[in-house]
Structures are given as structure tokens and as C-alpha cells.
C-alpha positions in Angstrom: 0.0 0.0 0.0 1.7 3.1 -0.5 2.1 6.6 1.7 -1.1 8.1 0.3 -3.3 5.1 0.5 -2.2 4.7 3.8 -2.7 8.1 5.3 -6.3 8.1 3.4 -7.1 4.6 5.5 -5.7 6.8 8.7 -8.2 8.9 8.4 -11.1 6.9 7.2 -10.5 5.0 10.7 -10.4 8.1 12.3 -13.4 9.4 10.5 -15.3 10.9 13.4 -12.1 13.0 14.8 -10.1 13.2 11.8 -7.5 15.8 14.3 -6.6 12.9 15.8 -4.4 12.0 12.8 -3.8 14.9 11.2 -4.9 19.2 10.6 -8.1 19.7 9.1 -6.0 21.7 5.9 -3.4 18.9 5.9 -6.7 16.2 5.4 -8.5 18.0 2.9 -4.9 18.1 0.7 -4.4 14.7 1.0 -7.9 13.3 0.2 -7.7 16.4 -2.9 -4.4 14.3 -3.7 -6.7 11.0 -4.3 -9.1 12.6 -5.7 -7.2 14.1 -8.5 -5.4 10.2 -9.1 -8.9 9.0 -9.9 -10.0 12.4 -11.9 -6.6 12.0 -14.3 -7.1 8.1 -14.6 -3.5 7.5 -12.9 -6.1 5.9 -9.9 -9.2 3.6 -10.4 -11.5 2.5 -7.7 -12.0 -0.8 -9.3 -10.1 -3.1 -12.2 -10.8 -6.9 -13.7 -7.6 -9.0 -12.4 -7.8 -12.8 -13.5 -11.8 -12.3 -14.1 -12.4 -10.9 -10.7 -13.3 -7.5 -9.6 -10.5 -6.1 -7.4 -12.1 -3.3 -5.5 -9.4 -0.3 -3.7 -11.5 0.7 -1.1 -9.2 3.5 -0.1 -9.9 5.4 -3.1 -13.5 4.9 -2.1 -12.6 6.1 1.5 -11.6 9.1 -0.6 -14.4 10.2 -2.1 -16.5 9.4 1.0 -13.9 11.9 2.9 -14.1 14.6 0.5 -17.8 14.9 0.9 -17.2 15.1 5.0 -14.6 18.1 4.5 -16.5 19.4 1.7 -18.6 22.9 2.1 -21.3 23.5 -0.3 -20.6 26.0 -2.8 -22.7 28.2 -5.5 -21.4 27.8 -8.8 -23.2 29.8 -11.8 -22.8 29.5 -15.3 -24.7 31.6 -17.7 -28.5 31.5 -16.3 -28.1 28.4 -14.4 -27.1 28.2 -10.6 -25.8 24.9 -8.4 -25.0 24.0 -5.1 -22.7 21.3 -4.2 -20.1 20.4 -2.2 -18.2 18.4 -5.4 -16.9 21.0 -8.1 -17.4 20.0 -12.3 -14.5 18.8 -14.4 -12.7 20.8 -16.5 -10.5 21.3 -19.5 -12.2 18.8 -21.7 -10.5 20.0 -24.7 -6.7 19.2 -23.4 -8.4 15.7 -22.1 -9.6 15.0 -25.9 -13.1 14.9 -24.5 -16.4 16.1 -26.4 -18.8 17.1 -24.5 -22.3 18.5 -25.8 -24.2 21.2 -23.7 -26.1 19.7 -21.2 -23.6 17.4 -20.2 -21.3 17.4 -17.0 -18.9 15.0 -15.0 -18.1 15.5 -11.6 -14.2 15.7 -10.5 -12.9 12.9 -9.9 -14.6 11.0 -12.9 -12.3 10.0 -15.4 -13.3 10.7 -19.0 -10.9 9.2 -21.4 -9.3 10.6 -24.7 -12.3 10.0 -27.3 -15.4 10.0 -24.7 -18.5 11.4 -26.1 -20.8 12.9 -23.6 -24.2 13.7 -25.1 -26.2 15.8 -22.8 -25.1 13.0 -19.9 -23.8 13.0 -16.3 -20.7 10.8 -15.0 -20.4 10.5 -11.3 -17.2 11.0 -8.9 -15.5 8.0 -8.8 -16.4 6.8 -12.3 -14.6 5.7 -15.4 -14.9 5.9 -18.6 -12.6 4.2 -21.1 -11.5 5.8 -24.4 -13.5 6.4 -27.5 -17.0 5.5 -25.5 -20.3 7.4 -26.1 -22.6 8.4 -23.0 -25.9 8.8 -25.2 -28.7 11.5 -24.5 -29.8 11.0 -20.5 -27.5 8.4 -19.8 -26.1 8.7 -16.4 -22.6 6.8 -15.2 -23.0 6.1 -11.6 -20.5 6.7 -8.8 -17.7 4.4 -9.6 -18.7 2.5 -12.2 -16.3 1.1 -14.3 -16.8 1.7 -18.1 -14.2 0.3 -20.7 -13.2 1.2 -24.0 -15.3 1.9 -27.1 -19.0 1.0 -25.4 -22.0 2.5 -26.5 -24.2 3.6 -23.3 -27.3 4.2 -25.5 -30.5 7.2 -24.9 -31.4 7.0 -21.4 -29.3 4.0 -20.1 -28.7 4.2 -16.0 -25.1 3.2 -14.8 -25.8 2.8 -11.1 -23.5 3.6 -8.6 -22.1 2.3 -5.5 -19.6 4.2 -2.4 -21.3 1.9 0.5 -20.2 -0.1 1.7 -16.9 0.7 0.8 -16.0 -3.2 -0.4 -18.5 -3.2 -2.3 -17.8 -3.8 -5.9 -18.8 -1.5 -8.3 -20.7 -1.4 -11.9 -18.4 -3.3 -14.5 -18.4 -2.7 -18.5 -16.5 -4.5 -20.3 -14.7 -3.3 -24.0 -16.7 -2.8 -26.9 -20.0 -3.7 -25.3 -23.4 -1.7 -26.0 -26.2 -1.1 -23.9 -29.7 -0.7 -25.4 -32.0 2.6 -24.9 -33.3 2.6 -21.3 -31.1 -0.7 -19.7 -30.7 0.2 -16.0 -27.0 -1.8 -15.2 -26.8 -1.8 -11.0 -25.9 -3.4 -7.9 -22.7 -4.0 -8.8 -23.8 -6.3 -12.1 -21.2 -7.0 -14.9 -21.6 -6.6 -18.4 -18.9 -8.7 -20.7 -16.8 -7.5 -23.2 -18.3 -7.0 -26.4 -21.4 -8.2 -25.0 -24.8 -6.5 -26.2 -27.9 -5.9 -23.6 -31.3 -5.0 -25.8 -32.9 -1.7 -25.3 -35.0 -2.0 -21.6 -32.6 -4.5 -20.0 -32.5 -4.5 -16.2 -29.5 -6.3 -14.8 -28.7 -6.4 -11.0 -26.9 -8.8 -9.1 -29.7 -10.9 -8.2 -31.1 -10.9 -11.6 -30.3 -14.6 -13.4 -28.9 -14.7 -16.8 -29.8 -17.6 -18.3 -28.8 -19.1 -22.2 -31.7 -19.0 -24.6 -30.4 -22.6 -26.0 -30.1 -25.0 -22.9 -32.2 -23.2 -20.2 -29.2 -23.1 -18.0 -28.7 -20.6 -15.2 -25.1 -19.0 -16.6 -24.9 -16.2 -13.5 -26.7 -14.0 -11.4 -25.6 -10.3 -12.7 -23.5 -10.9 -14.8 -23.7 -11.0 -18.8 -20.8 -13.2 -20.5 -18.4 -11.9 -22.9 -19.4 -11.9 -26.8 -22.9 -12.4 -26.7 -26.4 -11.0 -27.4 -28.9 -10.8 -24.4 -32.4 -9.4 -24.1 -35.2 -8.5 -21.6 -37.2 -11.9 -20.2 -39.0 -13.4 -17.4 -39.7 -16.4 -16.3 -43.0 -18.1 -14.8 -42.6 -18.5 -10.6 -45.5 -20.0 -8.3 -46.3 -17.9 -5.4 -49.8 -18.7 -3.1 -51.5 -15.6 -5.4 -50.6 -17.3 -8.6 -48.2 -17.7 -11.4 -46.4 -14.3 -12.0 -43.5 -13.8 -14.3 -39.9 -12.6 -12.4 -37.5 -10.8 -14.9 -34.2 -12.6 -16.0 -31.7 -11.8 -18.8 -32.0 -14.0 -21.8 -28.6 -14.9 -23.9 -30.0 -15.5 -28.0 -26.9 -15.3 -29.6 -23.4 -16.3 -28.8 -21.2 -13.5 -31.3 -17.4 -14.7 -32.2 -14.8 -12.6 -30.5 -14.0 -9.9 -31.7 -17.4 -9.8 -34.2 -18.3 -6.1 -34.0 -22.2 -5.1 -33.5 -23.0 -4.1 -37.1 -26.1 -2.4 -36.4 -28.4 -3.8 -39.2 -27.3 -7.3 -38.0 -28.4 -6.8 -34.5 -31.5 -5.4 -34.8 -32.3 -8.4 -37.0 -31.4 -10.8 -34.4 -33.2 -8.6 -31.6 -36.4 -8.3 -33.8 -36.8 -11.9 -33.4 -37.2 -11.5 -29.5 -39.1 -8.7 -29.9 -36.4 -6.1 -28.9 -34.3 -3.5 -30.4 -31.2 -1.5 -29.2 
């Protein structure tokens, strides 16, 4: 662990009397020092290591601090006024970043080179890989983890997650795309390349099961390389039969294969979806 991870665990311990391990001014510059790893990318609160989620909670105890030693501010731009305790990122032009009006990110996001943000919001704590569009109202949760070249499509939700602090965040793999309206939470993972058809809801306790065998694959999480859409399936309860949602997988795509659009929405026509 190194100096700054370790002073930032000091004084999540110490939380409630942070004097006890160091001056108020000397805290707030060292949880700003954190914060600015994970705004320029050089820190992450979560990565993929050997196909597991390795969470650093101290970067999480981070962002957690800064809202403690935080004061709300008024910020005004043009004929809009907010209040907040988290300022807005800035210099999107020397990050590579486009960003339409309407859009923001909160420092301590990371927005790679290439990110398109229509008019969007990214959380503190978030990542976004490079070359990845955040469509029209779709929102990146607090530390979600976004990889390269996705398509977050109109109105997707990214949920976030600070508490508890081991908790594992949102996961996006490369070169996936999520359909209009998919809500993507509780710390569910969506595989690389993997496509979720428009009005997906994927949690950790939702099952994923494969269209062809009936088999339970997961709960949460969506496999590399494939096709999945909206379902449910039938469950007894003393009231009657009801239908609980799962994630269906209808197509199994070759590595690599990239989502040519016409192609897709043939094969998602045939469930009854689109993207």
C-alpha cells in the first residue's frame, strides 16, 4: 500500500475526529491528492484482475472523505445556478473529451481521450474508457467502471455504488453496448463485447440464463461476446403464477465480431427487442 493510500485509510479510521491523525487543511490536501489520481485516470477505484473484480477501497474512502470536509458551494454558469459540495470537471478539450451542452462529470470521474458525452452525467469516482459514447440521459454512476469503445445508448442508467466501501462497483466490459433505457446496477457485470437490448435491467440478483439450454449461466452478470435481451420467467407464489425478470442470452457472437447495427437489430427483432 503506498504513503497516500495509507494516510487516506488513517483517516477513514479516524473518521469521526479526523485531528486525531492529522490538521483539518493537511486532510482535505491529501484526500484532494486522491481525488485528483482518480480524476486524471492515474487511480481507479475498481479493475478486472484474472476475471475478478479487485475493488481499492481507499480510493472509495476518498471520495467518502471529501464529501465530509466538503462545504457547499454556489457555482453559476450563464443562467443556471448549483450547489454542491463536489466542483465539475474541467479542460475537456486538453483531455480530448467532447462534451455536448447539457452534459457534466463531476471531479474525480475519469473521461478518457475520445469520450463522447451527449447531454449526460458521469459520477465521482467513475470511469470511462476511451473512444465511448454516453448517449442522451444516460447517467454513469459513482464508480462505475466503463471500458473502451461502449455505446451507453439514450437513457441507459449506470448505477453507482460508495457503501459499503468493499463493495464492488458497476463493471463494462470493451466494446459492449447497452440498449435505450437498460438500468445496469448493484454492482452487475456486463462482458466484453457483450450487447444488452434496449430495456434490460441487470442487477446482481437478476439470473442470466442461455436462450439454447435453459441453464442458469450467472446471477448479474452478462458473458463476454454475446447477445442478451429482456425476459421473465414463470414463478409460483400462493397468489398465482407471476413472471420474475431474467436476462435471456439469444446469440453467442465470435470474439472480436463487431455489432453491425443492421445485424443486430435483425437478431433482436426476433425476441421482440431493439437496441
Amino acid at each position: 500500500m503506498s504513503d497516500l493510500a495509507r494516510q487516506i485509510t488513517a483517516l477513514w479510521e479516524a473518521r469521526d475526529d479526523l485531528a486525531s491523525v492529522m490538521p483539518e487543511a493537511e486532510a482535505r490536501a491529501t484526500v484532494h491528492a486522491a481525488i485528483a489520481l482518480l480524476d486524471s485516470g492515474e487511480g481507479r477505484v475498481a479493475e478486472v484482475v484474472d476475471g475478478e473484480v479487485v475493488v481499492h477501497e481507499w480510493l472509495k474512502y476518498a471520495v467518502l472523505l471529501l464529501f465530509r470536509l466538503s462545504a457547499m458551494e454556489t457555482t453559476e454558469l450563464g443562467p443556471f445556478e448549483y450547489v454542491d459540495k463536489i466542483p465539475l470537471k474541467h479542460d475537456y478539450a486538453g483531455a480530448r473529451v467532447r462534451v455536448v451542452p447539457g452534459a457534466s462529470a463531476r471531479w474525480g470521474s475519469y473521461l478518457a481521450p475520445g469520450v463522447v458525452m451527449m447531454p449526460s452525467y458521469v459520477n465521482i469516482g467513475a470511469r470511462v474508457g476511451a473512444d465511448t459514447m454516453v448517449d442522451t440521459w444516460a447517467t454513469v454512476g459513482s464508480c462505475a467502471q466503463i471500458g473502451e469503445r461502449v455505446h451507453l445508448s439514450g437513457g441507459v442508467g449506470i448505477g453507482g455504488v460508495l457503501e459499503p466501501p468493499q463493495a464492488a462497483p458497476v463493471v463494462v466490459g470493451d466494446d459492449a453496448l447497452i440498449g435505450s433505457r437498460c438500468i445496469v446496477a448493484e454492482g452487475a457485470r456486463v462482458g466484453t463485447g457483450a450487447v444488452l437490448g434496449a430495456g434490460c435491467i441487470l442487477t446482481a440478483s437478476i439470473p442470466v440464463i442461455d436462450a439454447q439450454t435453459g441453464e442458469e449461466l450467472s446471477r448479474g452478470i452478462v458473458p463476454d461476446w454475446c447477445v442478451a435481451v429482456s425476459a421473465t420467467r414463470p414463478r409460483a407464489f400462493p397468489g398465482g403464477e407471476f413472471g420474475l425478470p431474467c436476462v435471456l442470452v439469444v446469440k453467442r457472437l465470435t470474439e472480436g465480431e463487431r455489432h453491425e447495427k443492421s445485424a443486430l437489430n435483425a437478431v433482436l427483432r426476433d425476441h421482440g427487442v431493439a437496441t
